[in-house]
N, C-alpha and C positions, 0 to 999 in steps of 0.2 A: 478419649480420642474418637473422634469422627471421622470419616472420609474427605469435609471441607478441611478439618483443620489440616489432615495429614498432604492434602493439596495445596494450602497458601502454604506452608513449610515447602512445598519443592522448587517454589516459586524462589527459592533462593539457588538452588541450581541449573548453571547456566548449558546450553550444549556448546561444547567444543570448541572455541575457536568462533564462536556470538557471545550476542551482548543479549540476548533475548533467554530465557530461561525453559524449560522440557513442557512446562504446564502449556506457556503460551504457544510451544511449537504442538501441541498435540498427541504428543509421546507419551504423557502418561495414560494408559486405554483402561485402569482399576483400578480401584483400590480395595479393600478390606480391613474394616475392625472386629476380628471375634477373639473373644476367649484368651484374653492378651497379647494376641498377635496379631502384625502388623503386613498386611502382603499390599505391594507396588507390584503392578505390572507393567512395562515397558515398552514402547517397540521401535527400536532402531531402526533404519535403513540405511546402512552402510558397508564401502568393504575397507574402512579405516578398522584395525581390533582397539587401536587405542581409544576410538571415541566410547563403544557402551563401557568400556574398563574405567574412565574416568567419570560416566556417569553412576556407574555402580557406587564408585570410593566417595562418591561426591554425595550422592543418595543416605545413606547412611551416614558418613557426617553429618550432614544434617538431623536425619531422625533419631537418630542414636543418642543424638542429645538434649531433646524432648523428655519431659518429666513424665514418668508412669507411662512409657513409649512399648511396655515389655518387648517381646521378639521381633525383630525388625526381619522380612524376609522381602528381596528385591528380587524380581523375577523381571529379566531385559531378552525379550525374543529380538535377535538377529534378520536381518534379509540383506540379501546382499541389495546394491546398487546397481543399478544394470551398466553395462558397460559402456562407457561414451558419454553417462550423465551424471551431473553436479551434484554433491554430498550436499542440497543446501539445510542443514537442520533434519538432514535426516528424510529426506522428501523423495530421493531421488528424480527431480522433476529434472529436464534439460535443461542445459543455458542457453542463452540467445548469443551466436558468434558478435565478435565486438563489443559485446557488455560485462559490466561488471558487476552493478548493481542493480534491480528491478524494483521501483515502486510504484505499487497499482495503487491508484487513487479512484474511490468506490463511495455510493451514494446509498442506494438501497431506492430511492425516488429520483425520478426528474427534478428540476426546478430549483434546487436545492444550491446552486452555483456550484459545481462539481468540475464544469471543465472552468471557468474563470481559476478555483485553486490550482487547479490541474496546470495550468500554464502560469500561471505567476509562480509556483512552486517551481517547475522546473527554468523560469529568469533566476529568481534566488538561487537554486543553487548554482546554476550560472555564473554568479556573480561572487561565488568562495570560490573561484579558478578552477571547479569543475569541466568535463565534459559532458554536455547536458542533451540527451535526445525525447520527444514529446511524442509517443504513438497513438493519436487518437482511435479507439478501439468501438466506437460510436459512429457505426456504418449508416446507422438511420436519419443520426442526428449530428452530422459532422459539425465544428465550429472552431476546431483548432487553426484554418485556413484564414477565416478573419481576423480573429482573436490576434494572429503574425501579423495581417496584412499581407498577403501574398497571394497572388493568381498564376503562379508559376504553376507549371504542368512535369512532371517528375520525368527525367531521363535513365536510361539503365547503363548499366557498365556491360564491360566484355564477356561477363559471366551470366547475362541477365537476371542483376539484381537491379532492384529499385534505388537508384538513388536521392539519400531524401532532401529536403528541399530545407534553406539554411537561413533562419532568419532569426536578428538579433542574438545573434552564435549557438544559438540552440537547432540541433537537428530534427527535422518534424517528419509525420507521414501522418497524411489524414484524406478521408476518400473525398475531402473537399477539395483536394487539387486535382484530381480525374473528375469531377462532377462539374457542368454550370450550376451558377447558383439554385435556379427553379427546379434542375432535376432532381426528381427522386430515387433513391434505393430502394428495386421492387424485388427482393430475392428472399428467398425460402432459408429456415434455420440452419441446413448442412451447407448452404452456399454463402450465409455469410462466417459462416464460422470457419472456411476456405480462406476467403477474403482475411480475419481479422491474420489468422497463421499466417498470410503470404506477407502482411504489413509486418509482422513480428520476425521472421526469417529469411524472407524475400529479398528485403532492406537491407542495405548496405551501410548498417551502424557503423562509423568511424569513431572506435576507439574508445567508446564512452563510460563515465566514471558512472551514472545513473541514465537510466531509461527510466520515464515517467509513462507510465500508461492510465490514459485516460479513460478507464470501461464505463459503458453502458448505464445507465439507470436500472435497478432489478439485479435480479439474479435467478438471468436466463440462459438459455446455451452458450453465448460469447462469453459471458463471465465465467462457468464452469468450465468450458475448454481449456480460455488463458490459464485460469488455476489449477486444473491440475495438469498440465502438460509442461509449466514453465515454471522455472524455479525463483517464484517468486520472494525477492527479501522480507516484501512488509507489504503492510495495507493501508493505508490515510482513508481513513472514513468520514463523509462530509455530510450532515446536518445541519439543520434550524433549530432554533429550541422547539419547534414548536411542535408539539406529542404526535401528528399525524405524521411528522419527518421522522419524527424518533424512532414510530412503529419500524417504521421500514432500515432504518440507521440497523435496529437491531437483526434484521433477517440477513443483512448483507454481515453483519459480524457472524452471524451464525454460518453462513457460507463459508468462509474463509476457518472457521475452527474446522470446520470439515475434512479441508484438503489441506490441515496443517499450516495456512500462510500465519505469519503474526500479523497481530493489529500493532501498526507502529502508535497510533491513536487518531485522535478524534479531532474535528477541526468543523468550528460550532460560526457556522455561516449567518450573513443578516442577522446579528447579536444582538444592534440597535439603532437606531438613526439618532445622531448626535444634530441638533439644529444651531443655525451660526449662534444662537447664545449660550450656548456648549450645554445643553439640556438634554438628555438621553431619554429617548423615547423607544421602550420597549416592543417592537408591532405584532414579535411574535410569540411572547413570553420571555419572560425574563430565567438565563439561566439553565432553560432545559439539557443542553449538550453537554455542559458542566456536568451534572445531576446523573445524567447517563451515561460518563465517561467513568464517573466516581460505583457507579452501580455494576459499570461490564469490567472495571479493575485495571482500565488503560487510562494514560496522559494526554492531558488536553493540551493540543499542541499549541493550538492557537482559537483566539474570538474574530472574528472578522464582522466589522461594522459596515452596514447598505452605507455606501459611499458614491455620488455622484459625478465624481473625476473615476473612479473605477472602473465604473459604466461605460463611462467616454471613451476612455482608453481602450476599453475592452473591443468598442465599438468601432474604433479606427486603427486595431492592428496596433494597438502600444501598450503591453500588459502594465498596468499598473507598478510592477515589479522591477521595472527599469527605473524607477526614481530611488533616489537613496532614503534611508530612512530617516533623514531628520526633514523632506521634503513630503512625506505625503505618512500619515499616523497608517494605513493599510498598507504600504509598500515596508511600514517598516515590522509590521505584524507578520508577514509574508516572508522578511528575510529572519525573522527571532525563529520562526517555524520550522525554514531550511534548517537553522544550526541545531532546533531541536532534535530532527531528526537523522541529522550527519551523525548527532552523538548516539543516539538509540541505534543504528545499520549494526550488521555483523563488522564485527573487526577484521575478517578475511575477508578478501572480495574476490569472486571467480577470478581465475586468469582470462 
């Protein structure tokens, strides 16, 4: 027995009330093989008693019935939750009022079409009768405002909150609707990191079943605030095949094990260029996201093909994601996606 093996074995226990398993949430912080015995270390944050009680019984079912496993000893340190914030996986990170579910969609590079999935993802899930809100977290490089179509200018309620602005049913906030298009965002990392919290809590999210947040390129201080201050469900991480994406694919997962978010998986961008005589022409390597999906041990949610009505669309405010899928082979890769990942979410959603 090894420490790998005794970790793909835990990968079959799940926490609590998800569909994601203790390895992928970050929970297990050791392991040990000496001398026949088996030591797990643990670390919970919760004040539910019953969640580390069912990961203990769950622990040991497992190992216990592993060949030549000898003494199984499960060590689960306790912290409480602070009070006021969401048990998500153990994180205690806060919820955002009005939301249920949270999923960061993350790059690791630019260029990589991060906010294009970013916004066709949240039409699909739009379009399983969700309530669907899009927070572009991309203060430098805003583009969720076109992507809508929209030059609306955002109003507040009685409470001063930001009210977000509502196109194609999906709720949006992106600092492209306070900006003209030529201006730029000149502000220092503690002031956009003001900025991205005020879009995230500020906003007067109505009701919704997911938030999509569209972060930043890297993994710089806007990425590490949202992650560890908000409880996030999952991660969609968006590459190219092609190995300079990939470097960076892997630093933004590496982020995200840090502050315990799961990777929901991988969604492997500019796959191919299919030409009208249906020839597939690989530009960026054939495959790579695949390869690295199967290597970091998460599901590849989806391939997305360089498509020329995409572009268009993207480019006049009509995500691709609005046509059905027997209407455009991308619109319908974008909704197989959505339902990928409705089925991998926590099966509790915050209140």
């Amino acid at each position: 027995m090894t420490p790998d093996t005794i970790r793909d074995a835990l990968r079959q226990v799940r926490y609590p009330g998800f569909s994601r398993d203790i390895v992928s949430f970050g929970l297990v912080k050791d392991v040990r093989c000496e001398s026949g015995q088996t030591t797990v270390r643990i670390e919970v944050q919760t004040r539910d008693p019953k969640v580390p009680e069912q990961i203990f019984r769950d622990c040991h079912e497992v190992l216990d019935a592993l060949p030549e496993i000898g003494t199984v000893k499960v060590e689960i340190e306790i912290k409480d939750a602070p009070a006021g914030q969401a048990d998500a996986g153990g994180t205690g990170k806060s919820s955002i009022p009005g939301v249920k579910r949270i999923i960061a969609v993350s790059s690791g590079k630019g260029g990589v079409g991060k906010s294009t999935v970013a916004a066709n993802l949240a039409v699909a899930l739009a379009a399983t009768g969700a309530r669907v809100g899009l927070c572009d977290c991309d203060l430098y490089g805003p583009s969720v405002a076109m992507m809508f179509g929209s030059r609306e200018r955002p109003l507040a309620n009685e409470r001063d909150e930001i009210i977000p602005i509502v196109e194609h049913g999906i709720q949006l906030m992106s600092m492209g609707f306070l900006l003209e298009d030529r201006s730029p965002v000149i502000v220092r990392g503690p002031m956009a990191t003001r900025y991205t919290q005020q879009f995230l809590r500020q906003v007067a999210w109505d009701d919704l079943d997911y938030l999509v947040l569209d972060l930043p390129p890297g993994t710089g201080d806007i990425q590490l605030t949202i992650v560890q201050t908000v409880a996030v469900d999952g991660a969609v991480i968006v590459t190219t095949p092609q190995e300079v994406a990939l470097i960076d694919a892997r630093k933004a997962v590496a982020m995200f094990g840090k502050v315990n978010v799961p990777i929901l998986g991988l969604v492997e961008n500019m796959a191919w260029f299919e030409c009208d005589h249906g020839k597939r022409y690989h530009l960026f390597g054939d495959g790579g996201g695949v390869r690295e999906a199967e290597t970091l041990g998460v599901p590849v949610l989806g391939r997305i093909p360089i498509d020329i009505e995409t572009r268009e669309r993207g480019d006049s405010g009509q995500p691709v994601a609005l046509l059905s899928a027997g209407e455009n082979k991308v619109a319908a890769a974008f909704h197989e996606i959505a339902g990928r990942l409705t089925a991998s979410l926590p099966t509790t959603a915050r209140a």
